[in-house]
KELUM-365220 format. One record per residue (C-alpha): chain; x, y, z. Coordinates in steps of 0.5 Angstrom, whole numbers, plus 500, padded with zeros to 3 digits. Layout:
c/X/Y/Z
A/X/Y/Z $
...
REM end
This chain:
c/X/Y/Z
A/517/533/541 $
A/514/537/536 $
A/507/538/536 $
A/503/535/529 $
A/504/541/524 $
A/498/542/520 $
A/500/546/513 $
A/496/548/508 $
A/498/544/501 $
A/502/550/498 $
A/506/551/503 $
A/513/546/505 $
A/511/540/509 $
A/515/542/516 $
A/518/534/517 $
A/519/533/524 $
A/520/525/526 $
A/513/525/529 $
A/507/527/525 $
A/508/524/518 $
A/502/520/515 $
A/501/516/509 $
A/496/519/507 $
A/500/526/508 $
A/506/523/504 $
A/504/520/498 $
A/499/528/498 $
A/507/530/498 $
A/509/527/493 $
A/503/527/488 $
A/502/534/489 $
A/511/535/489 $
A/511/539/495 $
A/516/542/497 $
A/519/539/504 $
A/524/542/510 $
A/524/541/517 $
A/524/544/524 $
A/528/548/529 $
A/527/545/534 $
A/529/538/529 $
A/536/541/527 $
A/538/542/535 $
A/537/534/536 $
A/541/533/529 $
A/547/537/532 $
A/546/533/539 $
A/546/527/535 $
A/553/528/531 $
A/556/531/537 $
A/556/524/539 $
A/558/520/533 $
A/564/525/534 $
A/565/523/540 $
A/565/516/539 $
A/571/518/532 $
A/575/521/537 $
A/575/517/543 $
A/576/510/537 $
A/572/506/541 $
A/568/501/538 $
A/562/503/535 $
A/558/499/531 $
A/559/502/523 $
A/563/508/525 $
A/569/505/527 $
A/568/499/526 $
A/566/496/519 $
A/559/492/519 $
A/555/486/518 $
A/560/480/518 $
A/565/485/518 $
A/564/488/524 $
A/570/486/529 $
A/574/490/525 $
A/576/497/526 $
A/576/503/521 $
A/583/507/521 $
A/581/514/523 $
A/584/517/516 $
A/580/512/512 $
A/573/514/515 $
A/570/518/508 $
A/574/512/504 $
A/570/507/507 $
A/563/510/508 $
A/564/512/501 $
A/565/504/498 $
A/560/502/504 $
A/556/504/499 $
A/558/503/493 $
A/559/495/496 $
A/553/495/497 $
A/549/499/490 $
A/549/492/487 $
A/545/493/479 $
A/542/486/477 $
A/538/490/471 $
A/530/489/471 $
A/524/493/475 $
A/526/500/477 $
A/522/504/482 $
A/517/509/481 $
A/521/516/481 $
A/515/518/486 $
A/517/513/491 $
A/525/514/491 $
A/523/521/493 $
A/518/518/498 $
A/524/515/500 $
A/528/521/501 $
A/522/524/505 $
A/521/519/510 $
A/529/519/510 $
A/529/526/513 $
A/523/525/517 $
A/527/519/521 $
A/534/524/522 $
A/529/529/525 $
A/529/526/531 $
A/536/526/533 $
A/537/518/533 $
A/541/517/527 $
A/547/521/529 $
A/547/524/522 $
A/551/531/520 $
A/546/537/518 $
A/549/538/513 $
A/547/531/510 $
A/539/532/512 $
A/540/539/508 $
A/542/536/502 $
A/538/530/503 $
A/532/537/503 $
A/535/540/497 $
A/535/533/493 $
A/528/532/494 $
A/526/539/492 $
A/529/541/486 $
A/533/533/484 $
A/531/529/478 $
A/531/522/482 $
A/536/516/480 $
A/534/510/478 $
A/534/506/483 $
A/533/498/484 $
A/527/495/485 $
A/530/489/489 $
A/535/487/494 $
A/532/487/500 $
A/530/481/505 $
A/526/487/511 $
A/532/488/514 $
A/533/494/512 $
A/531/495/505 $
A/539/496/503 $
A/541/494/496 $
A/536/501/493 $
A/537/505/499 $
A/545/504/497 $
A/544/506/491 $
A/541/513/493 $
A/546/513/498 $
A/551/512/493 $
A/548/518/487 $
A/548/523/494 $
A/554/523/496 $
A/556/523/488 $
A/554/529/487 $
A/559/535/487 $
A/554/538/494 $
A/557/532/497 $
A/563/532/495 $
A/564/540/497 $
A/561/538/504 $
A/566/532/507 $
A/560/528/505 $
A/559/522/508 $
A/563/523/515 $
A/562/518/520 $
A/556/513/520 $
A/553/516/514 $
A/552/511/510 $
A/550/506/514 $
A/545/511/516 $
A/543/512/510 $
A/542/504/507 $
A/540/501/514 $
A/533/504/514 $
A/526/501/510 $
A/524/508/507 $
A/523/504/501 $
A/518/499/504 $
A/515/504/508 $
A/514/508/501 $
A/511/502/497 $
A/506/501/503 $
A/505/507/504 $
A/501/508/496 $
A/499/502/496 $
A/495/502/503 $
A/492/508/499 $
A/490/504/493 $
A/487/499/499 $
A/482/505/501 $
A/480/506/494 $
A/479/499/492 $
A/475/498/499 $
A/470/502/497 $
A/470/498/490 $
A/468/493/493 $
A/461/497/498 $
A/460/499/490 $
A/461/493/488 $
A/456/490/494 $
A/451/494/493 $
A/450/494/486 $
A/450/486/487 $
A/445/486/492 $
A/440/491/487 $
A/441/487/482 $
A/440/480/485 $
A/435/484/488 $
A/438/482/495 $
A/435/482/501 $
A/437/487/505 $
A/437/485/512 $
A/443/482/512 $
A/446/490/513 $
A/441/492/517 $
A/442/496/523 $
A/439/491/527 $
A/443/486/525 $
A/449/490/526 $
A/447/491/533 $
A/446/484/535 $
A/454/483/534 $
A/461/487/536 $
A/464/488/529 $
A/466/495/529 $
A/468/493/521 $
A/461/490/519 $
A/457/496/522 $
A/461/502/518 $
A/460/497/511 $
A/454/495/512 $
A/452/503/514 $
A/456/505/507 $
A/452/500/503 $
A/446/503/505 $
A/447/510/504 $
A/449/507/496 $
A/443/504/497 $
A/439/510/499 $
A/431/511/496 $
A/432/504/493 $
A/426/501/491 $
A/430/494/494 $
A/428/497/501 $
A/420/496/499 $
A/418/490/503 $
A/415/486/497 $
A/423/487/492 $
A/427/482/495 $
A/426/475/492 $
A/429/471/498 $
A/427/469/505 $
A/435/468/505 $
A/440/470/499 $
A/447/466/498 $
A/453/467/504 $
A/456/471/499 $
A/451/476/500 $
A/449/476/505 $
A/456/475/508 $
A/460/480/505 $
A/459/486/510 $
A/462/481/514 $
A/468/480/511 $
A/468/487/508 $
A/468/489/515 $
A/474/484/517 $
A/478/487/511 $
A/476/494/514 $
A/478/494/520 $
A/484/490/518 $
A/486/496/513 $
A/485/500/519 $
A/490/497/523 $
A/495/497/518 $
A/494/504/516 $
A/495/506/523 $
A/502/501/524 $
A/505/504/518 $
A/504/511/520 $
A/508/510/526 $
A/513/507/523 $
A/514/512/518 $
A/515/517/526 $
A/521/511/527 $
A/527/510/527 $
A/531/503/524 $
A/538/506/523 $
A/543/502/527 $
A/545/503/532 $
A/541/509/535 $
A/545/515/540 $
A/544/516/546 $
A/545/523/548 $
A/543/522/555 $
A/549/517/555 $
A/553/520/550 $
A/554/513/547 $
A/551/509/542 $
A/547/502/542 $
A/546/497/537 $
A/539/494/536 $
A/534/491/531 $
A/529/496/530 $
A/530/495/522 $
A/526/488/523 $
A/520/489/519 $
A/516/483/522 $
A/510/487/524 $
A/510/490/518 $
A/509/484/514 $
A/504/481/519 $
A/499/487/517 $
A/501/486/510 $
A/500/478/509 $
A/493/479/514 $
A/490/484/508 $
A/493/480/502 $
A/489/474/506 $
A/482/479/506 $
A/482/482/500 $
A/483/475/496 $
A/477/473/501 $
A/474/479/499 $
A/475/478/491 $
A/473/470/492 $
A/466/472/495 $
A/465/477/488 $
A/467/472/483 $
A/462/468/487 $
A/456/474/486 $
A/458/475/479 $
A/457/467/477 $
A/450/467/481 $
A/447/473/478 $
A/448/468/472 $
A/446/463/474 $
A/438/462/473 $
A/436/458/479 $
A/439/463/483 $
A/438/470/479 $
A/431/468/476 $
A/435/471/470 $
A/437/467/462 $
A/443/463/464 $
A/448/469/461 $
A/443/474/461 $
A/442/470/454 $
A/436/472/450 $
A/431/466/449 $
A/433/460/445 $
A/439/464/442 $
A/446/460/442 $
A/449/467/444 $
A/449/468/451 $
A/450/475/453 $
A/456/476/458 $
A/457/469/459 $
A/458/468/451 $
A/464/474/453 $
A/467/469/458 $
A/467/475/463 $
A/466/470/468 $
A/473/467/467 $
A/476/472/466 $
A/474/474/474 $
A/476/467/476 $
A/483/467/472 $
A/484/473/477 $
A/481/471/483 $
A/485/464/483 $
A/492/469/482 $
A/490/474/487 $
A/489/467/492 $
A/496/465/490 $
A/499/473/491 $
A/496/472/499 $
A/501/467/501 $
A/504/469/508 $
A/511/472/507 $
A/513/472/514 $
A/514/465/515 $
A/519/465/508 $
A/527/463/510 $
A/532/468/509 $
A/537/463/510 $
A/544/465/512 $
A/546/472/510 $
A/553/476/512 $
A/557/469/514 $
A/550/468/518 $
A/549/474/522 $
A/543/476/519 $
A/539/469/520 $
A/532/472/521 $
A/528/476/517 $
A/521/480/516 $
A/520/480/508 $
A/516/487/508 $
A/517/489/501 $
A/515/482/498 $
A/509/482/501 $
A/507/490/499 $
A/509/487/492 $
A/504/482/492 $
A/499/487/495 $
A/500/491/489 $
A/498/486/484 $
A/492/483/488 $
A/489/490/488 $
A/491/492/481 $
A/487/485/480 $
A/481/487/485 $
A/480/493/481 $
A/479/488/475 $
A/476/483/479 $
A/470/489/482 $
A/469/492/475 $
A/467/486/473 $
A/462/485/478 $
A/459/491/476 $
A/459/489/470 $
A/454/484/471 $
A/450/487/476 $
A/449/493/470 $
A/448/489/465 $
A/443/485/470 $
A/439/491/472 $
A/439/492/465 $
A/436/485/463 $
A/430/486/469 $
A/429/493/466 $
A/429/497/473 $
A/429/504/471 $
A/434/508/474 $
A/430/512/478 $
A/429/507/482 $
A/435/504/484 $
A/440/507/490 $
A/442/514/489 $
A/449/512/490 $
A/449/507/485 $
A/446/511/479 $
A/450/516/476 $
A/456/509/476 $
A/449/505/472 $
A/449/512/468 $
A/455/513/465 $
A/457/505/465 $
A/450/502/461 $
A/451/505/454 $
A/459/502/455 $
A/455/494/455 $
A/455/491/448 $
A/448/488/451 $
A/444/485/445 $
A/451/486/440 $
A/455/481/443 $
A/461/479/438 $
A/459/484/433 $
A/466/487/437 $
A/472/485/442 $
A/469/488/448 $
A/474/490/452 $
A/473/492/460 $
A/478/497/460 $
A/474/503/460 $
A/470/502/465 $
A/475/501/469 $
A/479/507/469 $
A/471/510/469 $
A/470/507/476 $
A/477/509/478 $
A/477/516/476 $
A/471/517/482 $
A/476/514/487 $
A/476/519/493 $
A/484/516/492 $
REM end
């Protein structure tokens, strides 16, 4: 195998089958770099074709190359029909129901991760068919492609539709392509779900770290007590996730006032801070995983069936199965709902004046307008946390029921959980900034100089405080659109 290519971003990103990351994939496609694969990728290419060929003459049965597929499988393709049927294979199959559409950008991560995959020889394609794919990717418009069909068996409705506009083109048409298998290869891939997840995952990181931001701020402003993410506690348990939060809240914390022994109001403060780094932790190392799974699927191959050149053969398989994608996506829907659920029970306890010691909405002294309550911030963060609960219900155990007269009986449901992975998190980061709200607004309320709060938290109580309609309350729509796209504009991601 090729050893990992690490290039400068100007340079194109040299696809090899085996070091491809998400983070590297969705740079590519931000920045639109340019892509190409290796030598050493096009002698496996041709060694992998050389064996489908050899399957064509011989004209025994191989699994969609001289047979059809699916229910159809027992039947063979006559050798003068090859490109015919490959052409209505997908075609067939590119099925437009209307609705949403996907993100050019993830149709061209598609694209990228379908080169990546044919890098390694297995799927038994034509170079000429990973050129084109190349060329597409950095000079074409990308199609519009459906955003549904798929059921995690191969996302085969959109990655027909792909298939369907190459091998329209007039490069295709003068190359012979499709040849044999082709298509299939071309449509029996998650390269849609493994594009989704792969920005999605990157959006996790950026709203993981919202949540430490959120946390520190709600432990400032509370005027928590500290212990909870101390050291010493972190020590006392083996929870690789709950130390590296609880180290990340304290350097947000950094030359706080808070940390003086006589700041924090409580011997013991409520479970939703003092077990937040906990969950967090949970979450981190949950998102961790996930990463690490999908940076290995991208380097795989789900094309059925694969070729053997050792054997000169090809086998059939089940690789296109997205179970375990699906279990690392529906455990982090489950902690980030969590996550979210312990934020709007902060938020409603900086409230709350038997908790906070603070007016009940920040509101002032026998005044009928109550501050952020009188804003119904906090039922805007409930209305959220009650969808993202409802958006973490495991997909994984959903029937598929009986598809293609009952030969696909079983399926992992990848992308419906990555779809809803998306909204918990466009969701999180309203959820978040909400909180951050309450805590600034809470900060303001205690008239605790800047100066003294932690040193990662005051330029975001800076820029967000003049933001507050604090003492105008109704006098305008407050909206808390602004703060948010602040608070995401300082995203690493």
């Amino acid at each position: 195998m090729d050893e990992v290519s690490h290039l400068p971003t100007s340079d194109p990103i040299v696809l090899n089958g085996v070091s491809l990351t998400c983070e590297r994939l969705v740079e590519a496609v931000q920045q639109k770099s340019k892509v190409t694969f290796s030598q050493e990728s096009r002698a496996r290419i041709q060694d992998g074709r050389e064996v489908v060929q050899e399957v064509v003459t011989s004209g025994v049965p191989g699994y969609g190359i001289t047979t059809g597929v699916g229910s159809q499988k027992d039947f063979m393709v006559a050798a003068d029909h090859v490109q015919d049927f490959n052409r209505r294979l997908a075609r067939a199959h590119a099925t437009h129901i209307g609705g949403a559409v996907l993100p050019k950008s993830r149709v061209r991560a598609a694209l990228i991760i379908l080169v990546n995959e044919f890098s390694l020889g297995l799927s038994g394609v034509s170079e000429p068919l990973v050129q084109l794919l190349t060329d597409k990717i950095n000079t074409a418009i990308m199609p519009e492609v459906s955003s549904y069909g798929t059921v995690g068996a191969a996302d085969l409705i959109p990655m027909s539709q792909i298939a369907n506009w190459l091998q329209s083109t007039p490069e295709a048409q003068k190359l012979g392509i499709p040849g044999p298998k082709e298509t299939l290869s071309l449509i029996n891939t998650n390269a849609i779900t493994l594009a989704t997840g792969a920005e999605v995952l990157m959006e996790a990181r950026a709203i993981l770290d919202l949540a430490n931001l959120s946390l520190a701020f709600s432990l400032e402003a509370f005027r928590g007590n500290l212990d909870s993410i101390s050291e010493q506690v972190n020590r006392a348990h083996q929870r690789r996730g709950q130390a590296q939060v609880s180290e990340e809240v304290r350097d947000l914390l950094g030359n706080s006032k808070l940390w003086n022994t006589d700041q924090a109001r409580r011997i013991q403060d409520p479970l939703s801070f003092r077990c937040a780094s906990q969950i967090h932790g949970a979450l981190r190392e949950l998102l961790d995983r996930a990463i690490e799974i999908w940076d290995q699927e991208l380097n795989s191959v789900t094309d059925n069936p694969i070729v053997d050149t050792a054997e000169q053969c090809v086998r059939s398989h089940g690789n296109m199965d997205s179970t375990r994608m699906t279990l690392a996506i529906d455990g982090l829907r489950q902690a980030f709902a969590k996550t979210l659920d312990i934020s709007g029970e902060r938020l409603h306890k900086q409230q709350w004046t038997e908790f906070s010691g603070l007016p009940t909405g920040f509101a002032d002294t026998k005044s009928p307008l109550g501050g952020v309550q009188f804003l119904n911030l906090g039922h805007l963060a409930a209305s959220l946390i009650t969808s993202t609960k409802i958006w973490a219900a495991p997909s994984l155990l959903l029937s598929v029921g009986q598809l293609a007269d009952g030969v696909e009986d079983t399926a992992g449901h990848a992308l419906h959980s990555v779809a809803d992975f998306e909204r918990i998190l466009e969701a999180a980061r309203q959820i978040l900034s909400i909180e951050i709200i309450v805590s600034v607004w809470a900060i303001s309320k205690r008239e605790l100089p800047v100066s003294t709060l932690g040193e990662g938290l005051r330029d975001f109580a800076k820029e967000i405080t003049p933001l507050l309609p604090i003492g105008t309350e109704g006098m305008d729509v407050f909206s808390i659109v602004p703060i948010v796209e602040a608070l995401r504009s300082h995203s690493p991601n």
